[in-house]
C-alpha positions, 0 to 999 in steps of 0.5 A: 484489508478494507478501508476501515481500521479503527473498531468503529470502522470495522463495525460500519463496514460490517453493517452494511456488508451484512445488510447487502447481503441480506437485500441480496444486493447482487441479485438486485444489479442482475435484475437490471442487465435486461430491464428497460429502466432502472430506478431506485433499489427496493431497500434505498428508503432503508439505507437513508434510513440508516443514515448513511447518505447524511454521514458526512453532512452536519446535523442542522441539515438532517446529517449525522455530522461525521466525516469522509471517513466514514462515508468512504467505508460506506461506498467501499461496501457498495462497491463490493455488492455492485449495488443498484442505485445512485448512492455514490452521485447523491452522496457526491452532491450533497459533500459539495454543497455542504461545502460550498453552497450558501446557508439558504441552499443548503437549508433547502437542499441538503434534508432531502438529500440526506434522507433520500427523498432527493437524489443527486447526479454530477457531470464532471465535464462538459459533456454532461454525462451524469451517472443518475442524471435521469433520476435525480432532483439536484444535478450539478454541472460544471461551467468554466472553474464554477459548479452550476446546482440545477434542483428540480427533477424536471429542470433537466432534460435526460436521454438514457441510451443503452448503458455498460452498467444498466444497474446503475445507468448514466445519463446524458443530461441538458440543462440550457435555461433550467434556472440554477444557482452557482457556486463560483470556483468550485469545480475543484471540490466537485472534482476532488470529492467525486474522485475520492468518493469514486475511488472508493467504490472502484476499491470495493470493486477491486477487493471483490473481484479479488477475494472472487479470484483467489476463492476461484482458484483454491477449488477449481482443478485442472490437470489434477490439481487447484489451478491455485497451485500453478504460478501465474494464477498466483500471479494473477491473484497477488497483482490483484490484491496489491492493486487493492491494497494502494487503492485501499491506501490511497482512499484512506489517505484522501479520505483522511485529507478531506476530515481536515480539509476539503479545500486544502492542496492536501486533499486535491494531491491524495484526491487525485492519487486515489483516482489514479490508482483505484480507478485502474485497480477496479477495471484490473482486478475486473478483467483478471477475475474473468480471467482466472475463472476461465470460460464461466467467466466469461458466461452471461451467468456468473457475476464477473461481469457484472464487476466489469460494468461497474468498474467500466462505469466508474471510469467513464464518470472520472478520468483517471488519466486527468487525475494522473495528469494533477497528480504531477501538476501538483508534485512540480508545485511543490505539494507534498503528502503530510505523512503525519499520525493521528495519535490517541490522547495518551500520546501526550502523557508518553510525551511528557515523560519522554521529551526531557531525556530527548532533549537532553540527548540532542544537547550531546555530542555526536559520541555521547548521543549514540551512547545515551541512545544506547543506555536509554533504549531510546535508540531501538525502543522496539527492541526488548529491555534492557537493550531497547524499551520494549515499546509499544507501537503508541510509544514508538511513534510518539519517540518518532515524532519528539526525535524529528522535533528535537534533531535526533535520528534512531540508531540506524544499524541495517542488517546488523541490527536485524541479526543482532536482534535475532540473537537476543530472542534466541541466544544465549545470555552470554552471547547476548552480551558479548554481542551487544557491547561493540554494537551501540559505537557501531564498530562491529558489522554484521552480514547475512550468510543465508543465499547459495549459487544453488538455491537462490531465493530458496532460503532453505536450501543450504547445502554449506555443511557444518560437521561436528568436531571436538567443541565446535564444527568444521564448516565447509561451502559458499554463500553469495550475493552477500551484502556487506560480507567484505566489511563485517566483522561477524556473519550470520550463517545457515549450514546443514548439520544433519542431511538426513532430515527433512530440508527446513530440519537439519539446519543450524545458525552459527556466528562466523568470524569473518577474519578467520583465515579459513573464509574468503570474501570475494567481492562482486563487481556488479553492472553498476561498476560497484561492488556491494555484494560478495560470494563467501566460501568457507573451508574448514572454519571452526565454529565453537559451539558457544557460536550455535545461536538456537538449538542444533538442527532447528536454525530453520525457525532463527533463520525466520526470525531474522529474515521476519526482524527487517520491519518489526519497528513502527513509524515514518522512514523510507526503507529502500531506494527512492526517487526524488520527485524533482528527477521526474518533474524538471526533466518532463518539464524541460522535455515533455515531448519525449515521454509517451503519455507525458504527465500522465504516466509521471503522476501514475508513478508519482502516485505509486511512489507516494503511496508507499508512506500512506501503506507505512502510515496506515500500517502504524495507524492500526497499529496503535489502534490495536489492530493485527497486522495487515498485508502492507509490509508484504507488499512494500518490498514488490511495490517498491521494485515496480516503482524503480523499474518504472522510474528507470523506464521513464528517466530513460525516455526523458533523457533522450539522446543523452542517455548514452552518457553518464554526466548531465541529463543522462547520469541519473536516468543511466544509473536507475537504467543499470541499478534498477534490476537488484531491487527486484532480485535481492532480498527474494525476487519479485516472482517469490514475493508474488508467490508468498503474497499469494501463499500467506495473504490469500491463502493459496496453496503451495506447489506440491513439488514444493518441500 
């Protein structure tokens, strides 16, 4: 998905897709590898003319007087035709000095920025290098905390040495003497607003070289087959688009920060989150490209190189590994992303219809809240009437936030809900309300029975064996690594009735009675020491036909359902384990000499960490837009585990000697070090995520093994 989710963005960035496209944007930057200068693109008059460098600038000034948000769609698409030309340094320039310049500086220079007659340049540090430095008519170095605006084409003197990117060529630039004028403390914004705007290019990188890869492998055959098929490839390609999809994010959210503010410490944090995790994005996703197409791409003739330039550019103008390094400042002084939704004016008539009966509720007692929540629907308003209230996405967010402001949680039933849930889009009216009754005072429990010791992640591969008896079946076999299986009341099983069907036919869902005497749950005592999961075996059970949730031999779609009901509601929350951020910051604090790469590697996880509310934020945003689903909940689950792996990783090296105890500094850093590997195994492992992100997302052919 790119940046832009309203139809407004979608259009913007089609725009100016469609016209790189037909200014052949790519063959411009090709002219450019051997030419012995670069200068302004041909068609640079007709993007001023378009607007687009005076998007985010005021209309006084000769802007449009919209935001960074529509600025960011902009350069994303510039990154994604590798276009020539010093936009993203020109654009950088002009936001800080509509920020932080004086009415006369911006009255004199902000017209000529906006229409193009002037370009901008930026050296973010004191090496004054400056990508466009030798073009430019207003450079903007820094000095100490101030940013120094240097205007006057021949104010500066420039040395071009040969360049990594000669599309789009970097300069080492001198200013001693040239007259300036300074804008006091203002390093800050320069650095915030270049890394976001940066960062937006490196995800149009990203997204290109992906979208480049995955193309690749679909047509490109090896040993009688696409290489798409073979799993690392498809490896390669998920990684990739996961790499796009946080950067994605994380601009959007930067992006989103900088509409409100472009001096808050929320812009800064999301500002430095965006470089941290675009940048990296960009220069991975350029490599993997290369790699996935072989030796043509690595041929002077295919344009997978010319990716890599840009991508090596952009980190050499901003330093993700100083990013990174804020990124952890900011957590240890206590900034946190905001993860509120920017919800459409009708929100405030759902709200006022809403509020009274919320706040009624919360005067309840524990007992009678739960049982109002369940009259209401209020307690899963996504769940259909009259169980739930059938809510849209507007309203789910909207019972959200009137339940954080009134105290109130939603009803929190994991698993069961998940199954039960499943019952009511295929059940039976009588076994939709036999179900739901116990349900809403929480005293039934419900697990799934869906893995076997045979299949693992193979979902489908059942071999329990359902043989039909008088009123029922006998049920015969074992399921393991069964969340909860030793406390549920009900379970809800896969068993083959018919083997000789296709595997995804003969499949039948049925309710089991978990206090039959015919099943045995066996706990699982982990590496942990706890036991949370459980094998089941069944021997002989009977199962009434009034139990057979969906139709016989077709379980295979109710399996689906359920495994698809986990994330059908909208709104904030976290959906696994996570971190506290004060467990990384102290103990880098109090040893920083023990964690190699020190605070950078913390911001890097820190970054990933918080992205994961940005991805849920954006995901309600579209949402309520109107917008399909994206791939944001496909790549939670896998990006969630990398995150613990890493925060064990980093605990671990924190804790130093003392993590060969479990007290003290070393208990948490012991617990994640054991607990971490269940993140990445349970509920479908990391490789068959990647596979499916692959499959679904990218549209990468499945093995043909694969029945």
């Amino acid at each position: 998905m790119p940046i832009a989710i309203s139809d407004e963005h979608r259009e913007l960035a089609q725009t100016v897709s469609e016209f790189l496209t037909a200014r052949k944007s790519l063959a411009a930057n090709r002219e450019l590898l051997e030419a012995p200068a670069d200068g302004l693109p041909a068609f640079w008059n007709e993007i001023a003319g378009l607007g687009w460098l005076g998007l985010h600038l005021p209309e006084e000034h000769g802007g449009s007087g919209f935001g960074l948000s529509e600025l960011v769609i902009v350069a994303e698409e510039l990154g994604r035709a590798v276009t020539p030309g010093p936009f993203v340094p020109t654009a950088i320039a002009s936001a800080v000095i509509a920020a932080a310049g004086s009415d006369d500086l911006k009255s004199r220079l902000l017209p000529g920025l906006a229409d193009g007659s002037v370009t901008g340049a930026v050296a973010l540090n004191e090496s004054c290098v400056a990508i466009g430095g030798h073009l430019a008519g207003v450079v903007l170095t820094v000095s100490g905390d101030d940013v120094l605006v240097i205007d006057g084409k021949d104010a500066v003197k420039a040395e071009v040495p040969a360049n990594i990117d000669p599309s789009r060529r970097a300069a080492r630039i001198t200013a001693d003497g040239a007259p300036s004028v300074t804008l006091p403390g203002a390093r800050t914004l320069l650095t915030d607003l270049a890394r976001l705007l940066f960062a937006a290019e490196a995800t149009g990188v990203a997204r290109a070289c992906t979208d480049q890869a995955a193309d690749y492998a679909k047509v490109r055959e090896q040993f009688g087959r696409p290489i798409a098929m073979f799993q690392g490839v498809k490896h390669h390609c998920s990684n990739m688009l996961v790499a796009a999809e946080l950067a994605t994010a994380a601009v959007w959210d930067a992006a989103r920060a900088a509409d409100a503010s472009v001096t808050d410490d929320q812009f800064r944090y999301t500002a430095a989150i965006a470089a941290t995790l675009a940048l990296p994005a960009a220069s991975q996703n350029a490599q993997l490209n290369i790699q996935v197409h072989g030796g043509i791409g690595f041929t002077w003739e295919h344009d997978a190189h010319l990716f890599l330039r840009r991508a090596t550019g952009i980190a050499a103008a901003v330093n993700e590994r100083e990013a990174a390094a804020d990124v952890t400042a900011l957590t240890a002084q206590g900034v946190r992303r905001k993860g509120a939704i920017d919800l459409p004016p009708e929100a405030e008539e759902i709200r006022a219809s809403l509020r009274p009966e919320i706040e009624r509720i919360a005067a309840l007692d524990e007992a009678g809240r739960q049982q109002a929540l369940a009259e209401t629907g209020l307690g899963l308003p996504h769940w259909p009437k009259p169980w739930g209230r059938g809510a849209s996405p507007l309203e789910q967010l909207v019972i959200e936030q009137e339940f954080a402001t009134a105290g109130l949680k939603k009803l929190s039933l994991g698993i069961t809900a998940w199954n039960i849930l499943t019952i009511i889009q295929h059940g039976t009216e009588e076994q939709k309300q036999r179900f739901l009754e116990p349900l809403w005072c929480g005293e039934e429990i419900w697990c799934q029975l869906f893995s076997e010791p045979g299949a693992g992640s193979d979902a489908a591969g059942v071999q329990t064996r359902g043989t039909r008896v008088e009123g029922g079946w006998k049920v015969n076999g074992q399921k393991v690594w069964t969340s909860g299986a030793h406390k549920a009341r009900y379970g809800f099983a896969t068993v083959r009735t018919n083997p000789d069907k296709p595997k995804h036919d003969g499949i039948t869902m049925m309710v089991i009675d978990m206090e039959a005497p015919e099943v045995t749950v066996r706990p699982l005592r982990q590496i942990s020491g706890g036991s949370d999961f459980n094998e089941v075996f069944f021997d002989d059970v009977f199962v009434p036909d009034s139990d057979v949730v969906g139709p016989v031999d077709g379980g295979w779609k109710v399996a689906r359902a359920t495994l698809g009901n986990e994330s059908v509601s909208i709104g904030g929350g976290d959906s696994a384990i996570s971190i506290p951020v004060e467990a990384l910051t102290g103990p880098l604090q109090a040893h920083p000499d023990r964690l190699p790469g020190g605070a950078e590697r913390v911001g890097a996880l820190l970054a990933r960490m918080q992205i994961m509310t940005a991805l849920n934020v954006r995901a309600a945003s579209r949402a309520v837009t109107g917008g399909g689903p994206g791939p944001e909940g496909a790549i939670t689950k896998l990006q969630l585990s990398e995150n613990l792996h890493e925060a064990a990783a980093v605990l671990s090296a924190l804790a130093g000697p003392d993590l060969a105890f479990m007290d003290g500094e070393g208990y948490l850093a012991g617990i994640i070090t054991l607990a971490n590997r269940a993140m990445s195994i349970a509920g479908g492992t990391s490789e068959i995520k990647r596979n499916q992100i692959a499959e679904r997302i990218l549209g990468l052919p499945r093995d043909p093994l694969i029945r």
